[in-house]
Every structure is written in structure tokens, then in C-alpha cells.
N, C-alpha and C positions, 0 to 999 in steps of 0.2 A: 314244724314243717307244714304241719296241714293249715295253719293260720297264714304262711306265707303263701300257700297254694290260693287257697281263699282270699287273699287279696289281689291276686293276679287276675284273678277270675275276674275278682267285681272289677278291675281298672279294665279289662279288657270288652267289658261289658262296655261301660261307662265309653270307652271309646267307638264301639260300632252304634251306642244311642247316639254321639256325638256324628259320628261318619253320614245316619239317616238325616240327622235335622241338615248336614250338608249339603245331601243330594237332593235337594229341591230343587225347581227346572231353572236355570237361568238364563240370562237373556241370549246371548250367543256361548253356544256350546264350542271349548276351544280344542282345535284338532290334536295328533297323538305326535309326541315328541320324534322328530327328524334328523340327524345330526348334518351338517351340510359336506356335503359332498367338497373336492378339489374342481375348481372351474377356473378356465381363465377370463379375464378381469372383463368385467361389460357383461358377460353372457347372462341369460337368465337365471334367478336362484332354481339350484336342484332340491326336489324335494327332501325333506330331511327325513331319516327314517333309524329305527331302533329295533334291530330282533334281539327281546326277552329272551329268557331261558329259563325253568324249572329246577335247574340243576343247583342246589342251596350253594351259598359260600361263593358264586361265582361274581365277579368285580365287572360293572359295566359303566364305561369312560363317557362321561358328558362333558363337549366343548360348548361354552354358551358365552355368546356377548354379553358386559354391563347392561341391564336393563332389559335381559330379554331374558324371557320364560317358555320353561317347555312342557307337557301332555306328558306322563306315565304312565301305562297299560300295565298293572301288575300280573300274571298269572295265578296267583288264589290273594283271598281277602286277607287285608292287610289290619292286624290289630294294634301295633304299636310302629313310633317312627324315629329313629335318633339322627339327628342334624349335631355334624363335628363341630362346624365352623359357623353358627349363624351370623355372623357379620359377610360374612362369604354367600352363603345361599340359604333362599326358606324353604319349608316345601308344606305344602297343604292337601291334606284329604280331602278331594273332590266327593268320590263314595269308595267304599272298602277296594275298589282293587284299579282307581285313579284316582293319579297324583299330582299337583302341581309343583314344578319343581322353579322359583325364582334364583335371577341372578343379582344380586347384591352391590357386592363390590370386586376388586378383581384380585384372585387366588383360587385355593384348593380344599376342597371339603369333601367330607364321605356321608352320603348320607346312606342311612340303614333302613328295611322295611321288615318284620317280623311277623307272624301270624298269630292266631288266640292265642296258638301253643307253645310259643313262643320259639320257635323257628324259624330261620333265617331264609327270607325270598329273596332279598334281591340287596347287594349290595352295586350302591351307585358310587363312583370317581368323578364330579364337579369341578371342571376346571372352567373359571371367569374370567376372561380378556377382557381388550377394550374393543367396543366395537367399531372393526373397518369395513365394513362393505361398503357402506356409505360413500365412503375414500376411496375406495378402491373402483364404484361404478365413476363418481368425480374424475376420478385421477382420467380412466379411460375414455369419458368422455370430453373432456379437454385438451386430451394429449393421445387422439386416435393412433399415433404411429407411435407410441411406445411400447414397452413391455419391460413394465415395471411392476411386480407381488406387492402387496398391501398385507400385512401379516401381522398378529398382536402376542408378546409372548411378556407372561408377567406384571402384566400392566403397560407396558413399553409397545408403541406402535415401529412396527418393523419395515422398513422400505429396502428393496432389494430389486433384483433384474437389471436392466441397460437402459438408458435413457440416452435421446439424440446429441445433445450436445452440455455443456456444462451449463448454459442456461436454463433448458428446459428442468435440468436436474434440480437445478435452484430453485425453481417456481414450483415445483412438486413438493420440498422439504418443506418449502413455506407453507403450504398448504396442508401438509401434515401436520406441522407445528401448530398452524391455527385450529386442530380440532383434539387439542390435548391440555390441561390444563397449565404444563410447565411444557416449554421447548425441549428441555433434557431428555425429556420420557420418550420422545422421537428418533431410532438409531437409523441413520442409513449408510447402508451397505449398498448403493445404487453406483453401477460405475457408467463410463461412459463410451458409446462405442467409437472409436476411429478419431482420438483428441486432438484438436486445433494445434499448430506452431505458431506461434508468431514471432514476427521477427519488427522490432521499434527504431524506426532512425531519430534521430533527433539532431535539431542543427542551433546551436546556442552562438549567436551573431552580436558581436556587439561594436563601436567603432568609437570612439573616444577624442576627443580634439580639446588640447588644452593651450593656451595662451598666457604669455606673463611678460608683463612690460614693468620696467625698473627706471626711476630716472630722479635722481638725486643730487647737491651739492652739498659737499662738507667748507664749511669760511672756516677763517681764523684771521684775526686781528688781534696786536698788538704794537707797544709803542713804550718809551720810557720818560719817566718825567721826571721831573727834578727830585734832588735827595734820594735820588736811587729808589724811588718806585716806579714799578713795569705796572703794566695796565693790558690786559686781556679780553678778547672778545671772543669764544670759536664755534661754531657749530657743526654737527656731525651730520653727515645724512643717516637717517631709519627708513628701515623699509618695515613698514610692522605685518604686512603677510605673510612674508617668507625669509623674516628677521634677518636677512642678510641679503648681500648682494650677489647673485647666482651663476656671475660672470660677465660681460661684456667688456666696454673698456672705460677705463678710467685717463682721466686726461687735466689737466691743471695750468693756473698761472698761478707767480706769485712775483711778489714787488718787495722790493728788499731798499730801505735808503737810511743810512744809519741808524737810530733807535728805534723805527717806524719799519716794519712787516706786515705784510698783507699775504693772502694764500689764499685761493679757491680754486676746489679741485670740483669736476662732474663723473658724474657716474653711470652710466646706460646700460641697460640690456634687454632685450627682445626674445622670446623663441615662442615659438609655432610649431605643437606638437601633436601629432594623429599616431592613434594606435587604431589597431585591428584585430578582433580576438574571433575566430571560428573554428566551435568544434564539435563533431559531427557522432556523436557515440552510436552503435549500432551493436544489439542485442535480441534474441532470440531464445524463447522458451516457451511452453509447456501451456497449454491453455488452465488460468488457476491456478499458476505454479506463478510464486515471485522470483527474480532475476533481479540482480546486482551486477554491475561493471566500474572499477574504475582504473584510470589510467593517471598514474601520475605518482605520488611516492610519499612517508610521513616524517615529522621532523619531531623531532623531542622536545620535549617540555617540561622542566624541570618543576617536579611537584611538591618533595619532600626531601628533607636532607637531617642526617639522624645525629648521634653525638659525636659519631666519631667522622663525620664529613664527605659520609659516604652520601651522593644520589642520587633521590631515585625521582625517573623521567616515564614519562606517557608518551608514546607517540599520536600527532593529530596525522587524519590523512588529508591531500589536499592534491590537488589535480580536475583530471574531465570523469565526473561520476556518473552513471545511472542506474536507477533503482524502479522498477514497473512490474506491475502483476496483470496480464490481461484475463478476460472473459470472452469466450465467442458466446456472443447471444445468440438468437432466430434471425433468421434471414440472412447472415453473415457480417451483421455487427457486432463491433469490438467495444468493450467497457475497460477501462485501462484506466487503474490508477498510478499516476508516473512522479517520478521522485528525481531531477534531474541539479547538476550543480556543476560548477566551473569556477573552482579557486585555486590564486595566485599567492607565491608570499608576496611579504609588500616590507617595507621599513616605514611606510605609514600605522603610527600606534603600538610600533612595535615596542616592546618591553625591556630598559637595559639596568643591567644592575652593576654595582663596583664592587669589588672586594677589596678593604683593606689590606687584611691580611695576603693576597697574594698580588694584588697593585695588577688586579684583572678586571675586566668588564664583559660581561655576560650578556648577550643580547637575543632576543626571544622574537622572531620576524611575526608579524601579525598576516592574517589571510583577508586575499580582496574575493568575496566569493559572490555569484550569482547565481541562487535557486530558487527552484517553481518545483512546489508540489501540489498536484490538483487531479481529480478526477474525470473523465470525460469518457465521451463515446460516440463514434465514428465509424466510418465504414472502412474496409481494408481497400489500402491503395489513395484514401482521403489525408488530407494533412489541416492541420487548425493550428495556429497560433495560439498557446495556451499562457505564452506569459508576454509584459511587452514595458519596456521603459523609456522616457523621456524626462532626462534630466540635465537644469543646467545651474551651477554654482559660480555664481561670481562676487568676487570677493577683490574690495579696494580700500584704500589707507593710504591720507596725505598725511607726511608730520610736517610742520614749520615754526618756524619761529615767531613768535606772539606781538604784533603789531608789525613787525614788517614783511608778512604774509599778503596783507591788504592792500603793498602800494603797486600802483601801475608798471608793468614790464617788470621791475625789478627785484618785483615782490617773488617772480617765479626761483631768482637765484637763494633763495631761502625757502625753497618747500622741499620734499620728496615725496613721491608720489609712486606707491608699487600698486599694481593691478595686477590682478587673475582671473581666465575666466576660464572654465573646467565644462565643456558640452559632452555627454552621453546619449546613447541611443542604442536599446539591445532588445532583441527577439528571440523569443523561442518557441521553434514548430517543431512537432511532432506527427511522422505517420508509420501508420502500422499497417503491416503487410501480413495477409496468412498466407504461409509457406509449407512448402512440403521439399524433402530430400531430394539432390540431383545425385548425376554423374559427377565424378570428383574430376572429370578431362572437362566442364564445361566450369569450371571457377578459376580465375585469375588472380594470382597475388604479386604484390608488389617488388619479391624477388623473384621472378619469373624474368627471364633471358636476361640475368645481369649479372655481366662480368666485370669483376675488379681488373684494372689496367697494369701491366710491370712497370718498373720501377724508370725505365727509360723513354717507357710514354706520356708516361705523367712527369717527368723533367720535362724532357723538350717542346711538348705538343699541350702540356698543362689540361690532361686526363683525366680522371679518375674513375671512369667506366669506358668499356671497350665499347668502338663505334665498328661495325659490320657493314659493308658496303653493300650493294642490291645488288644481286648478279644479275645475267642479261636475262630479258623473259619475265623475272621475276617483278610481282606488283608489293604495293605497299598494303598493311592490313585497313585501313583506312583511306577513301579519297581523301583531297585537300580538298576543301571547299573554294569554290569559286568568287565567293563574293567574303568580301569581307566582315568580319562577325559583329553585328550589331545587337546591343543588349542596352538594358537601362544597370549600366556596372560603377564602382564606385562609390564614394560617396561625397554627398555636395561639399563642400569649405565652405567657398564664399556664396 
């Protein structure tokens, strides 16, 4: 016991030789450890400040940033010092009764201060964050009308309060993000005050004009010749676009004089065809919230069929779709990424299968679909055409007969000739509107004053909604305009 007394002694010695050769004058003397006060973000730092205590065994809590360090004031001389966590924090003897405490890396450490006698002055709680003020004076100086907390817990830089719109709130995470080494280490808790509605129209316009002209002869010649041989000539009309003849009229001579027949038939047909496809989807959500609409219905699709012939179908969906997430930025622009679509079935490509065994065919319709997905950003109540097509397919095929294709006039009665020509033209705008909730007596729907007709209106008068006549006095909800409606409407043919 006395040999370990006596070793305590000398190390405790050896420490306060150690503590004098410390206290030589240095060049700037650093002040005494402050802990920082609560402030709101921008304002000045508060002084940092630490009341010690005498009272042994008592625990005093230090918050410090990565990389910053703080002044100890012990109350008696300090001979021994034990650090839990040196990965976490240092501490170094200035002179026996100041310490320096560094911060390391971010976590929790106790560091211990004992006297010659080996009695307990002062236990310290080290706790090491990341440092935000930096971020936190940034954030405020960039974003004067905000009130958003900058806070470090664990390592993790903390963002909380209310930010102006969803924008702003973006620009702040990034900006956190960019002073951490991982973006993960970044949580925010930051909501937003009073969030945008928007509401997206979109008009998907497209007009279609197709053409197909037919025009064929089928010959045949024959004749008999001596010893009972017949001798044949005939040709068929082909149409090789649309492999058959798709209607018009067919019309013929033929010459009949004992062994000797002749036959030639023609074949014509024409159509001029314009489609019109407009549809207008409109949807309404959440500023940063995505939104889905579709109007239209799914068809099954036969994917798997097992041993015993059971199967099994998918449904696709196919109709007027749309899909958009907006953002209100600053100043009251909209960032919108929009996912829009408009498909048809079609019996073009379509899929057909036979089954032997039950002498059925299966047919599987293909979709005619047009989509645009793309990002953009605009003002509310702006509109942009964000997709646009211009296309035209024409498609021709003469078959004839091989040398007397070539001869003058008559060469025409041995070709056929089918042509196609297939013109497109489609647009899609898009505008977005920030909206806020009405009166529910200030919206209009399309059953709104519509009465179905009885059954004796709609025989005689050929009704099916009831007509109400204007009593006397009473006006109409609309004038009639006076002049006749002029617009650039339609679209050109020829």
C-alpha cells in the first residue's frame, strides 16, 4: 500500500512538472469556455459561458461543434485527467487549473479532472455535433423572410421551422446537403406555410387525313385447239398495300364465240378519310404532390395458361391519361413534370391466335397511343406546347404483267395500281393554373338543369331532353352575339 501511495505521489508530481513546462506565455491567450446560448438565426453569437462548481462528483454538459474548442477554469489544481472517448474529444493542460477541451469528431465523451489527491473536481459531458451556424447565418442571409432552425443532432444536420413555399424549401436542403459529406446525414423536418394548388389542363389535338385509291384489272383468255387442247391466259388484279380490294365497284366485259372466251373485269375504289381526336384532361393537386387521371378503361391480355387450361390475363389500361407533379417556385412559377397519353385500340398489329382444339380464334387489339413526357416551367395561367407531330406515310404498288405493262394505252389494262397516303398532325399544350377553393354555387356541371324527356316527347317531337320555354320578362343567360363567329377553325384538306 505504501509503494502504491508512493507511486501516485511521483506521477502526480511528474504531472504538475509537466503542467509548468505548459504554462509558458503563449502567443494569444484563448478565452474561458461559453456554451452558446438559443438565438434566432442571423442574430449575433451570444456569449458562451460555464459556471463551475466545487461540489465533487457533479457532471457539467459541453455542446461543441466539430472542430471547435473550448477554455476550462478549474476550481483547484488539477493533477490527473481521464478522456472516455479520445476519438471524440482531447483535452490538454494549459496550467493546473486550465484546460483545453478539443472537439474531434461527432459523439459523446466524459472527460474526468482529479486533484494530487486524487479527488474528483470536476466531471465534464462532451457532446460533438456538426457545426451549423455557419448554415444557419447562410440560410438567414439568403432567405431573409424565412424561419427555418439549423440544428446538429448526432452527427445529422437538422432543418426544421417553415419555409415560404416549396421552392425555397428545396434551395435550403441543397444547401444543407452541400455542407455534409453524405446528403443522408441531412433530415428535414421543414414544412411549408399556406401550399400551392394547382390545377393542369391539357389539350392533346390531333387530326388525321387518310387517302386510298384502288384501281385494277383481272383478264382471262382462253380458246380450244385441235385434239382437245384448251389454252389459257388470265390475270388477276393485286393490290399489294392493302392486299385486297376494300370496296368500290367492280364492273366487266366478256366475249364468248365458240371455243374462243375472253373476260376482263375492273376494279375501283376511292375513300377520303379525316379523323379528329381532342382531349382535354384536367387535374388538380398539392404543390410536390404527383397526381394521376385516367379516363378510359383496361382490356385483358392473355399472359399464361397452365396444364389444366386455365388463364391467366393482365389487364393493359388505355384511354385519356395524365400523370404531373408540380412545384411553385419564387415569384409564382411552376416547375411541372407532366406525363400525358391518349390511346386507342386499333386492329392494327393486333395479335390473333387459332385454337385447334376448340376451332376458336383469339384476338388481342393493339393500342394507337400518343405520349409526351417532359419537364418544364412556366408561369400560372401561361400555356407551351410541350410535344408536336408532323407526319405523312405514303405508301404505293403497281402489280402488272411482264411485257405488256410497257405497251401504249393498253398496257394500262394489265397493271393495278393501289396507293395510300396516311397525313398526321398533333399538338400538345399544357397550362397550369394556381388555384385556391370556391363556393360550391359558383361551379357548373354538365348535369346541371337537364331533364330526361317522357316517353311521348321523345316519340312524337324526337326529344330526349326537355326544352323550357322563356317566360315573358325573362332574358337569356348569355347574349347572342351579333356578328357572326370568326376564328381560324378546322382543318385545311386541300
Amino acid at each position: 500500500m505504501r509503494a502504491l501511495l508512493m507511486k501516485s505521489l511521483m506521477f502526480s508530481a511528474a504531472a504538475l512538472a509537466l503542467v509548468g513546462l505548459a504554462a509558458q506565455p503563449a502567443a494569444a491567450t484563448p478565452q474561458p469556455y461559453q456554451p452558446a446560448m438559443t438565438k434566432p438565426i442571423g442574430a449575433p453569437a451570444a456569449p458562451m459561458h460555464t459556471d463551475m462548481q466545487s461540489a465533487p462528483g457533479r457532471t457539467q454538459v459541453i455542446d461543441l461543434p466539430k472542430g471547435r474548442s473550448a477554455v476550462i477554469d478549474l476550481p483547484a489544481d488539477a493533477g490527473d485527467v481521464f478522456v472516455s472517448n479520445p476519438n471524440v474529444t482531447d483535452a490538454v493542460l494549459r496550467t493546473p487549473r486550465r484546460v483545453f477541451i478539443m472537439a474531434v469528431s461527432a459523439g459523446v465523451s466524459d472527460v474526468l479532472f482529479f486533484d494530487g489527491n486524487g479527488r474528483q473536481i470536476l466531471n465534464l459531458s462532451v457532446r460533438v455535433d456538426a457545426p451549423t451556424d455557419e448554415l444557419s447565418d447562410t440560410v438567414h442571409r439568403l432567405f431573409p423572410n424565412t424561419h427555418v432552425d439549423v440544428q446538429s443532432l448526432n452527427g445529422q444536420v437538422v432543418l426544421s421551422g417553415m419555409a415560404a413555399d416549396d421552392g425555397q424549401a428545396d434551395q435550403i436542403l441543397r444547401l444543407a446537403q452541400s455542407t455534409v459529406d453524405d446528403p443522408k446525414h441531412v433530415i428535414n423536418l421543414m414544412t411549408v406555410a399556406g401550399k400551392d394548388q394547382v390545377t393542369l389542363k391539357v389539350r392533346v389535338i390531333e387530326v388525321d387525313r387518310t387517302t386510298i385509291k384502288q384501281l385494277g384489272f383481272a383478264n382471262s383468255f382462253s380458246f380450244a385447239g385441235t385434239n382437245g387442247a384448251t389454252y389459257s391466259l388470265s390475270e388477276a388484279s393485286n393490290f399489294g398495300v392493302n392486299n385486297a380490294l376494300l370496296g368500290g365497284v367492280t364492273g366487266g366485259y366478256g366475249y364468248v364465240n365458240g371455243t374462243t372466251s375472253v373476260l376482263s373485269n375492273i376494279e375501283a375504289f376511292e375513300r377520303v378519310g379525316l379523323a379528329r381526336t381532342l382531349a382535354e384532361p384536367n387535374l388538380t393537386t398539392v404543390s410536390g404532390e404527383a397526381a394521376k387521371f385516367l379516363a378510359g378503361g383496361e382490356f385483358p391480355v392473355p399472359i399464361s395458361e397452365d396444364d389444366e387450361g386455365r388463364v391467366t390475363v393482365e389487364f393493359k389500361p388505355f384511354g385519356v391519361g395524365l400523370g404531373f407533379t408540380p412545384v411553385v417556385l419564387s415569384s409564382g412559377r411552376i416547375s411541372l413534370k407532366v406525363s400525358s397519353e391518349v390511346s386507342e385500340l386499333t386492329n392494327t398489329g393486333a395479335f390473333t391466335s387459332a385454337s385447334t382444339a376448340t376451332s376458336s380464334t383469339l384476338t388481342i387489339p393493339a393500342l394507337t397511343v400518343r405520349r409526351a413526357e417532359t419537364t418544364v416551367e412556366m408561369t400560372s395561367g401561361s400555356s407551351m406546347m410541350i410535344a408536336g407531330l408532323l407526319q405523312s406515310n405514303v405508301k404505293q404498288s403497281i402489280s402488272a404483267l411482264p411485257g405488256l405493262t410497257t405497251l401504249p394505252i393498253i398496257g394500262a389494262l394489265f397493271r393495278s395500281r393501289d396507293f395510300e397516303n396516311d397525313e398526321t398532325e398533333m399538338v400538345v399544350i399544357v397550362t397550369p393554373y394556381i388555384v385556391r377553393p370556391g363556393d360550391p354555387d359558383q361551379f357548373q356541371t354538365p348535369a346541371d338543369n337537364l331533364q330526361i324527356t317522357g316517353d311521348a316527347t321523345a316519340i312524337f317531337f324526337a326529344r330526349m331532353n326537355k326544352v323550357i320555354p322563356a317566360t315573358d320578362g325573362a332574358t337569356a343567360s348569355a347574349a347572342v352575339p351579333s356578328q357572326p363567329y370568326q376564328a381560324p377553325v378546322g382543318y385545311v384538306i386541300e
